[in-house]
N, CA, C and O atoms as a GROMACS GRO file, in nm:
protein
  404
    1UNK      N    1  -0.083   0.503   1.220
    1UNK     CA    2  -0.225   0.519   1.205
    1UNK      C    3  -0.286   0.527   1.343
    1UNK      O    4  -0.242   0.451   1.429
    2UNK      N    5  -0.372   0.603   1.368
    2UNK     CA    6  -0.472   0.644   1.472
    2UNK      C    7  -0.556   0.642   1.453
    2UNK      O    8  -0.604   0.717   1.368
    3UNK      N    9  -0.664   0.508   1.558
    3UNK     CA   10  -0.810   0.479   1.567
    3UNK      C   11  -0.853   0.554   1.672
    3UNK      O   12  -0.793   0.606   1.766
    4UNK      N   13  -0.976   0.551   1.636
    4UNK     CA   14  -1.056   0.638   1.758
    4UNK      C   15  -1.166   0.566   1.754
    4UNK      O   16  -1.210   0.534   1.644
    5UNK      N   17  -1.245   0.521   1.896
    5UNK     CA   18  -1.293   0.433   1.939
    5UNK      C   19  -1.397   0.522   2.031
    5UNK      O   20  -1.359   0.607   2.112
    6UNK      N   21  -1.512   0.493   2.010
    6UNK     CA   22  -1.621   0.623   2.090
    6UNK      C   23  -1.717   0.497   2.091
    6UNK      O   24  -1.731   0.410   2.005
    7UNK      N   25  -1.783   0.514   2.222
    7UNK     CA   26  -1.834   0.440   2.304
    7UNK      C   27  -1.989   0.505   2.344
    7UNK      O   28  -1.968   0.541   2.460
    8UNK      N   29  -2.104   0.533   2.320
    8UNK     CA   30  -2.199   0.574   2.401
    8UNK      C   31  -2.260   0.565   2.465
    8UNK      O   32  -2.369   0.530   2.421
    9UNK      N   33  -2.252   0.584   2.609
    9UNK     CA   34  -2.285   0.499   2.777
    9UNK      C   35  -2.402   0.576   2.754
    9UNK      O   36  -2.398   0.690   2.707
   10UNK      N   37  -2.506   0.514   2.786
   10UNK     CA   38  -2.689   0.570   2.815
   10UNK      C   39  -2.677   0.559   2.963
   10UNK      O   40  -2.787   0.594   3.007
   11UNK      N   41  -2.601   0.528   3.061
   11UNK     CA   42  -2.651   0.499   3.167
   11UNK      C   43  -2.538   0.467   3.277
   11UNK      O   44  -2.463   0.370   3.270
   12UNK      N   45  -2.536   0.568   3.384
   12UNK     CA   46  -2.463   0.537   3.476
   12UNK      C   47  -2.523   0.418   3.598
   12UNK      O   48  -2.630   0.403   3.656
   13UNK      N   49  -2.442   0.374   3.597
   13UNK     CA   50  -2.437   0.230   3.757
   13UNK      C   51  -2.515   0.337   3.872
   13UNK      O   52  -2.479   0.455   3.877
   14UNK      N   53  -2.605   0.293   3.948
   14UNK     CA   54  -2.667   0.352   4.056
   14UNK      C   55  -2.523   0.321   4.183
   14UNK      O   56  -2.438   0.233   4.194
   15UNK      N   57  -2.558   0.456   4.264
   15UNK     CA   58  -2.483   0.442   4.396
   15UNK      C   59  -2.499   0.346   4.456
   15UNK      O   60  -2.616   0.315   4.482
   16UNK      N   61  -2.400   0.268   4.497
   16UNK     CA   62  -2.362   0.131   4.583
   16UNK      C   63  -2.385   0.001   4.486
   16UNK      O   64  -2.369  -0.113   4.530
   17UNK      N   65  -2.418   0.024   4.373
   17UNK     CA   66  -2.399  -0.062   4.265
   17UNK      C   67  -2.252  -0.125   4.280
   17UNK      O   68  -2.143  -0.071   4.296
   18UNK      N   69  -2.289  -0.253   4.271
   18UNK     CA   70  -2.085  -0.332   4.270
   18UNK      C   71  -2.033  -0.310   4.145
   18UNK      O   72  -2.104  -0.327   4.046
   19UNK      N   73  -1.894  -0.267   4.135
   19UNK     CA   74  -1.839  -0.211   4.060
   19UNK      C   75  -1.842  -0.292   3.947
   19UNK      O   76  -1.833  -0.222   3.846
   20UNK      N   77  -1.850  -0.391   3.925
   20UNK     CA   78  -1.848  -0.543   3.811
   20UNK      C   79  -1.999  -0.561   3.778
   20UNK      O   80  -2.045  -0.608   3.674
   21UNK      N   81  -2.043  -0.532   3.848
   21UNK     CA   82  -2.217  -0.485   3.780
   21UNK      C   83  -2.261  -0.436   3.728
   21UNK      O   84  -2.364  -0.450   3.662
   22UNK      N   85  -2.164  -0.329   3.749
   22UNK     CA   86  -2.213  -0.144   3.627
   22UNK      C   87  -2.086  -0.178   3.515
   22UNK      O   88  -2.071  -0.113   3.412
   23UNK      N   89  -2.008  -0.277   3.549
   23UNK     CA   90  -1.885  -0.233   3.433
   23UNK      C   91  -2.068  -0.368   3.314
   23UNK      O   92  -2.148  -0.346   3.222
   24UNK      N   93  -2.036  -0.479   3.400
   24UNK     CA   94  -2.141  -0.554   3.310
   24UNK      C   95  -2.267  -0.498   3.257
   24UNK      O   96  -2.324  -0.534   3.154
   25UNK      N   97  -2.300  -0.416   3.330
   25UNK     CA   98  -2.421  -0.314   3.240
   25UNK      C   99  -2.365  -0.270   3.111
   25UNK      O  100  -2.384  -0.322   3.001
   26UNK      N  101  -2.280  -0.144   3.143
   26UNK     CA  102  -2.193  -0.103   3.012
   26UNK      C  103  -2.160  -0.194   2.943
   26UNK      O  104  -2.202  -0.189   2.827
   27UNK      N  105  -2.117  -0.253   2.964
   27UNK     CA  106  -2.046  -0.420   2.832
   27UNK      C  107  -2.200  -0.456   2.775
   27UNK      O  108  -2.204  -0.499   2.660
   28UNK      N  109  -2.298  -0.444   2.830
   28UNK     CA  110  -2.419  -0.495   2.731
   28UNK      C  111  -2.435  -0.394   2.654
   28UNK      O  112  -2.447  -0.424   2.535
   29UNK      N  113  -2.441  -0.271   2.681
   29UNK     CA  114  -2.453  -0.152   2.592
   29UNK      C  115  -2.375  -0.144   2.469
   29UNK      O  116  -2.402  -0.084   2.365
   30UNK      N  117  -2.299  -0.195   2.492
   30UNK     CA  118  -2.158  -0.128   2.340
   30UNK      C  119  -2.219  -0.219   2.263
   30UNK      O  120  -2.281  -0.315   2.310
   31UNK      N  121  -2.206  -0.196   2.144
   31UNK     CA  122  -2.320  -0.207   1.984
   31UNK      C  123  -2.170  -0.309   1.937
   31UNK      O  124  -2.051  -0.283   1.960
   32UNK      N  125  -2.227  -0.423   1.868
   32UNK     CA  126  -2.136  -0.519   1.821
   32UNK      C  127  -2.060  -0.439   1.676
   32UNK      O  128  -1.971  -0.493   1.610
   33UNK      N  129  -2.106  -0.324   1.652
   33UNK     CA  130  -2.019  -0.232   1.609
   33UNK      C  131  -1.873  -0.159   1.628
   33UNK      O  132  -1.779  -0.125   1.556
   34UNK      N  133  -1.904  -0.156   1.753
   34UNK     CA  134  -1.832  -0.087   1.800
   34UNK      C  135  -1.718  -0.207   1.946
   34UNK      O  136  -1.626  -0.175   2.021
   35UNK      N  137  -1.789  -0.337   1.926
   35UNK     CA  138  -1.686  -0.434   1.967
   35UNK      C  139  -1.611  -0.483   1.868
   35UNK      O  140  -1.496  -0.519   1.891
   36UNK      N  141  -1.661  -0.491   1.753
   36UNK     CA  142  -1.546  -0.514   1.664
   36UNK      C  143  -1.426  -0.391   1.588
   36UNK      O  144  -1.342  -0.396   1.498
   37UNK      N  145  -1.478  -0.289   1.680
   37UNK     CA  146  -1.373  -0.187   1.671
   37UNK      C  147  -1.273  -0.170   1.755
   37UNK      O  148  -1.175  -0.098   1.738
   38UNK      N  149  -1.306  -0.261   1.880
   38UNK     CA  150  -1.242  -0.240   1.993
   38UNK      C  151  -1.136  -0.334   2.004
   38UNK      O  152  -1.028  -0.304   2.055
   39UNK      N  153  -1.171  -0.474   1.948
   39UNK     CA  154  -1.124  -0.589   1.892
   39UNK      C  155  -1.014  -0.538   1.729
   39UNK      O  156  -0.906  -0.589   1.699
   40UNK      N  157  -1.074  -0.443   1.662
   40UNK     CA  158  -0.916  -0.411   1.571
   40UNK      C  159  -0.858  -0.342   1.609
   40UNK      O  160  -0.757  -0.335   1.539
   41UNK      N  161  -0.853  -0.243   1.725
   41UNK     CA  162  -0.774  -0.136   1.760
   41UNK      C  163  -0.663  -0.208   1.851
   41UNK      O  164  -0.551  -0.158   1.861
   42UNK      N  165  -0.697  -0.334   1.920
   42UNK     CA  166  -0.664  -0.427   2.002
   42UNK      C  167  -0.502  -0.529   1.966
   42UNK      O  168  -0.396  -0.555   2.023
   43UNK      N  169  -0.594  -0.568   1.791
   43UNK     CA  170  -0.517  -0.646   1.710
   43UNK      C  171  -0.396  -0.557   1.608
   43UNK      O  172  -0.307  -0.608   1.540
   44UNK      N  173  -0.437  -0.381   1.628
   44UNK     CA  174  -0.304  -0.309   1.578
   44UNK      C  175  -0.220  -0.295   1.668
   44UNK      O  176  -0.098  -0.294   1.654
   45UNK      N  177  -0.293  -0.282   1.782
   45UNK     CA  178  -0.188  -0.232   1.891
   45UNK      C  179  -0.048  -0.414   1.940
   45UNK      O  180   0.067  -0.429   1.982
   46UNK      N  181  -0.136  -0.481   1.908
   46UNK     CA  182  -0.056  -0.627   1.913
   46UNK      C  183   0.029  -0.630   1.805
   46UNK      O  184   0.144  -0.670   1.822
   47UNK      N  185  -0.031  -0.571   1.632
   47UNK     CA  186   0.092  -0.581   1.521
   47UNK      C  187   0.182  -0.487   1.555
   47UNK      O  188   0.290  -0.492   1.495
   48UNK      N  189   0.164  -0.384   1.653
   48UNK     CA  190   0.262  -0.256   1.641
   48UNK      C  191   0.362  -0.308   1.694
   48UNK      O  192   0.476  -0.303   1.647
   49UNK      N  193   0.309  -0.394   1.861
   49UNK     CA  194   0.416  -0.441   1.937
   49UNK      C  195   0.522  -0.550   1.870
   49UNK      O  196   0.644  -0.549   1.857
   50UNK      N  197   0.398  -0.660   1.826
   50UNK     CA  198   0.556  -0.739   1.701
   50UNK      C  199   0.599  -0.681   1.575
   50UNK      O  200   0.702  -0.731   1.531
   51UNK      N  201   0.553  -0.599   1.513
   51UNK     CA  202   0.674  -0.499   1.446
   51UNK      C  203   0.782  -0.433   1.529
   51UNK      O  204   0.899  -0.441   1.492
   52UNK      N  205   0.757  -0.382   1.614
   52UNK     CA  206   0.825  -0.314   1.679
   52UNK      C  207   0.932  -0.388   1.781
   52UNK      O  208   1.032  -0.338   1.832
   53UNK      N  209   0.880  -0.525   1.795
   53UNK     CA  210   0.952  -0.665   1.878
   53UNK      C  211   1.086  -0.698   1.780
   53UNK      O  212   1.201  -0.725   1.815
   54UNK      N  213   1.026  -0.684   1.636
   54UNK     CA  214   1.143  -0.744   1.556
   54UNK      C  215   1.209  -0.659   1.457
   54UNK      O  216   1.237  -0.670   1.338
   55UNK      N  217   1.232  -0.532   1.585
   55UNK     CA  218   1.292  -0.415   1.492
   55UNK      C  219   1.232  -0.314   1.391
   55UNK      O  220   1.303  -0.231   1.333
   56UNK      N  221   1.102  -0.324   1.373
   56UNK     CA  222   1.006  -0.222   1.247
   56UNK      C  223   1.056  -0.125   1.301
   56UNK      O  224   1.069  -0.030   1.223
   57UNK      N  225   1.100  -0.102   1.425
   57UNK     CA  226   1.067   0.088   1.448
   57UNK      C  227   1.210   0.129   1.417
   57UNK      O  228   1.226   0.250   1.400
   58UNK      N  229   1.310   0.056   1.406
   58UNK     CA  230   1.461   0.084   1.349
   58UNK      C  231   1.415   0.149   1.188
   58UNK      O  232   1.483   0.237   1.134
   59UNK      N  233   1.306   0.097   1.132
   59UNK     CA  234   1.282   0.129   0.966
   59UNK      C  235   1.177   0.268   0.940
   59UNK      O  236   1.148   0.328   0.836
   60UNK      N  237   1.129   0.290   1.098
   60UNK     CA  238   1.011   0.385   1.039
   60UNK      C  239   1.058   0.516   1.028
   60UNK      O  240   0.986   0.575   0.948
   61UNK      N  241   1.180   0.614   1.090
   61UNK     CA  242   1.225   0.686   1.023
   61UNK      C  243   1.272   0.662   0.882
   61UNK      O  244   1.210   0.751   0.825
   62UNK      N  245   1.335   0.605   0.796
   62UNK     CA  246   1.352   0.626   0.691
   62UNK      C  247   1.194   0.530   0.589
   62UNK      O  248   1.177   0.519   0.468
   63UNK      N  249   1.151   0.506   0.646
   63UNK     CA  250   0.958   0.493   0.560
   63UNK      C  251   0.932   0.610   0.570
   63UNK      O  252   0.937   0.683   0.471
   64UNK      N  253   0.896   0.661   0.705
   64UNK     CA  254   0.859   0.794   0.702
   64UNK      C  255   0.937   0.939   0.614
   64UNK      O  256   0.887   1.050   0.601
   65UNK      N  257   1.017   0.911   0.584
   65UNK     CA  258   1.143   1.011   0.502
   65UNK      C  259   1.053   1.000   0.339
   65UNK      O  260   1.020   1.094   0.267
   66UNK      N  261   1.028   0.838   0.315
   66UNK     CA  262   1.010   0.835   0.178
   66UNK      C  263   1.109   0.815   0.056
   66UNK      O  264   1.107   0.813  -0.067
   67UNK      N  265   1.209   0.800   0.176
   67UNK     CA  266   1.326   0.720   0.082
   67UNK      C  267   1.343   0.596   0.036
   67UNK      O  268   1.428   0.547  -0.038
   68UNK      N  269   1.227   0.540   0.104
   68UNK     CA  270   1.235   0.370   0.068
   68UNK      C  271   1.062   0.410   0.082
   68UNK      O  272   1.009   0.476   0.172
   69UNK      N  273   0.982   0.330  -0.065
   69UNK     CA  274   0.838   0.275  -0.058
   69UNK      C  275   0.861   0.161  -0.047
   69UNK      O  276   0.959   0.097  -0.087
   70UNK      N  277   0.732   0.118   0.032
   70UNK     CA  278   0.716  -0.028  -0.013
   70UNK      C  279   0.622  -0.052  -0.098
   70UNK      O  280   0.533   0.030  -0.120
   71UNK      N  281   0.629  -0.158  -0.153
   71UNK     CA  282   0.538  -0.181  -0.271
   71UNK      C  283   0.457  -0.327  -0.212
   71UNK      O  284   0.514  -0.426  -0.164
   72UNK      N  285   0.277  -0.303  -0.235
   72UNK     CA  286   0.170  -0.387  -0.189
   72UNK      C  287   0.182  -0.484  -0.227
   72UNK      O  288   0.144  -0.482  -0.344
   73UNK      N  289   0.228  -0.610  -0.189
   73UNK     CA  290   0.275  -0.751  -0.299
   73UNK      C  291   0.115  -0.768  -0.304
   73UNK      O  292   0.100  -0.873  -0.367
   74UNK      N  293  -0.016  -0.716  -0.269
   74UNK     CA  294  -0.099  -0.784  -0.380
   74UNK      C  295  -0.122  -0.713  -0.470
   74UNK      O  296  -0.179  -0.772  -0.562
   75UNK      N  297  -0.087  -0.525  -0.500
   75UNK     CA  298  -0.072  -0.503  -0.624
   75UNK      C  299   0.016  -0.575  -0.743
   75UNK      O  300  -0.014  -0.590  -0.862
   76UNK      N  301   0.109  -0.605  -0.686
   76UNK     CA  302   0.173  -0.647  -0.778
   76UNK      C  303   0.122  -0.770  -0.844
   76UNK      O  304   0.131  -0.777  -0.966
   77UNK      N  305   0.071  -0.868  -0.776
   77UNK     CA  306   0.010  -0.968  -0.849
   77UNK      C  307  -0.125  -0.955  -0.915
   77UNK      O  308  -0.160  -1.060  -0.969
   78UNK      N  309  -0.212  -0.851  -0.926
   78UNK     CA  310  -0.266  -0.821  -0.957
   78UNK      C  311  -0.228  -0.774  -1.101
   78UNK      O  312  -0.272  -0.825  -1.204
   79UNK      N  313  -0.114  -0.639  -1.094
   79UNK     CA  314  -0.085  -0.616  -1.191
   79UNK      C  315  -0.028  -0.677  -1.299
   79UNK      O  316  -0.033  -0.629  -1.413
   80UNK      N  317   0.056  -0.838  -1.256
   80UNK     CA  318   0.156  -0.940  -1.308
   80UNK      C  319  -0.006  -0.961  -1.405
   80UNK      O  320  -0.024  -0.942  -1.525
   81UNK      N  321  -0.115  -1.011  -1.286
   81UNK     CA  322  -0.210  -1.088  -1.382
   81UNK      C  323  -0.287  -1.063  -1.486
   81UNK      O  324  -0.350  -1.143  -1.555
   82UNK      N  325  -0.276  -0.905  -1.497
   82UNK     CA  326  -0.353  -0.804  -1.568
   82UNK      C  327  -0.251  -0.798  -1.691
   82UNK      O  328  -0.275  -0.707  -1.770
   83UNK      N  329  -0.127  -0.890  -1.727
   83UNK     CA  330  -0.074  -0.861  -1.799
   83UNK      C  331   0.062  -0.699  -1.785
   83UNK      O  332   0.149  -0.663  -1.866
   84UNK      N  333   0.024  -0.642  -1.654
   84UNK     CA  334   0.108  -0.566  -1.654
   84UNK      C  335   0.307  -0.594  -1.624
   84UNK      O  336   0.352  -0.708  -1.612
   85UNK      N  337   0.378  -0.494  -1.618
   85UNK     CA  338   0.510  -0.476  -1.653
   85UNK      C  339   0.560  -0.348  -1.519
   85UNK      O  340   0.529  -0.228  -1.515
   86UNK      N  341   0.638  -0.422  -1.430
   86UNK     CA  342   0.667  -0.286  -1.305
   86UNK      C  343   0.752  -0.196  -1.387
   86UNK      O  344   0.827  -0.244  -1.472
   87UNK      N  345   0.745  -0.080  -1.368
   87UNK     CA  346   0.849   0.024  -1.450
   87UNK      C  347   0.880   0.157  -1.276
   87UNK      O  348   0.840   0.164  -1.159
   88UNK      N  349   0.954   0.217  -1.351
   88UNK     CA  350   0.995   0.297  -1.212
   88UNK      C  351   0.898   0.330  -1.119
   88UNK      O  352   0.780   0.361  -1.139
   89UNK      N  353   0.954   0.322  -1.022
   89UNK     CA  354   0.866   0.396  -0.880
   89UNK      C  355   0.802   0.506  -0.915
   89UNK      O  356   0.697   0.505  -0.852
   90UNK      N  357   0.810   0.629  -1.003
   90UNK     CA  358   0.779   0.741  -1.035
   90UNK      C  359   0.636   0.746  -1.105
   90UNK      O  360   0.566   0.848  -1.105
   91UNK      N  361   0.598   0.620  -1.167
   91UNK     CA  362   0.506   0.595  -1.248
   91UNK      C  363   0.365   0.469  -1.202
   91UNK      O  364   0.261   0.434  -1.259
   92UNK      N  365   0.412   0.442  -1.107
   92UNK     CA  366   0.335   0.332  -1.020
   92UNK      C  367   0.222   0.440  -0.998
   92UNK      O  368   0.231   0.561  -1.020
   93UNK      N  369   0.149   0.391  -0.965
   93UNK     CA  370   0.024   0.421  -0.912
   93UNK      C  371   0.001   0.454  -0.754
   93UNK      O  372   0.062   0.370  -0.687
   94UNK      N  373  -0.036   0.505  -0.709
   94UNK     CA  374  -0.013   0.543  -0.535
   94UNK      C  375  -0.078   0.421  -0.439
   94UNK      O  376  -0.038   0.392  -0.326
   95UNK      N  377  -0.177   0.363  -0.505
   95UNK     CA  378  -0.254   0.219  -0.460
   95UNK      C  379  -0.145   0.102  -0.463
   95UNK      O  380  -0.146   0.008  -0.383
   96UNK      N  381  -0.043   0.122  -0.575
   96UNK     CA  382   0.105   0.036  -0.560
   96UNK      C  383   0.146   0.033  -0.439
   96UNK      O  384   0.177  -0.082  -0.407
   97UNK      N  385   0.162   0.126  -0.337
   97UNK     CA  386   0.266   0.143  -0.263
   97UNK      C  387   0.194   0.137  -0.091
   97UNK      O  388   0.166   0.252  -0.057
   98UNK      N  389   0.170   0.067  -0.016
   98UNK     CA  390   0.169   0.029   0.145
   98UNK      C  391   0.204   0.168   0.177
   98UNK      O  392   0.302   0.236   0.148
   99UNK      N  393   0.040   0.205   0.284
   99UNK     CA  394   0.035   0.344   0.294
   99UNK      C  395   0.120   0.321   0.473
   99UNK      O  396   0.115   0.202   0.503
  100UNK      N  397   0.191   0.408   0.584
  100UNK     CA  398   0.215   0.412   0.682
  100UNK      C  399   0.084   0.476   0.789
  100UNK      O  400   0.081   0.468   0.912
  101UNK      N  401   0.001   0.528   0.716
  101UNK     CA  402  -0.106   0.608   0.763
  101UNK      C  403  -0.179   0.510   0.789
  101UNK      O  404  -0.292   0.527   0.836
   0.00000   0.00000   0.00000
């Protein structure tokens, strides 16, 4: 998955401005919108590294193939509680299955 993170600066640092002055200008500007975007793009790039620390990326060619789904363990409890019954992969629902995207 790929975030994209857009930022809109109103205002450049004046010449001879100290460089930690104009970065602190900009840091007041960014919209608490768009810090808590910066803050999840932050916290994927940290899950990518410990997936990827404890071997995920050995599995993402064959996820990516589609030879192996995974299935959302909170669909499934959902579906357990709804009274439902798992039946083949073929018939699950696409919300069943942990998207890679």
């Amino acid at each position: 998955a790929s975030a994209t993170l857009r930022i809109a600066l109103t205002a450049v640092p004046p010449m001879g401005c100290g460089a930690s002055s104009g970065v602190n200008k900009l840091e007041a500007r960014v919209s608490p919108e768009n810090r808590k975007k910066a803050a999840l793009l932050s916290s994927k790039k940290e899950e990518l590294a410990a997936w990827r620390s404890h071997g995920g990326g050995d599995l993402e060619l064959v996820l990516a193939s589609n030879a192996i789904a995974l299935i959302n363990a909170r669909w499934i409890v959902k579906h357990a509680e709804a009274g439902g019954v798992l039946t083949h992969r073929q018939a699950l629902p696409k919300e069943a299955f942990l998207s890679l995207a």
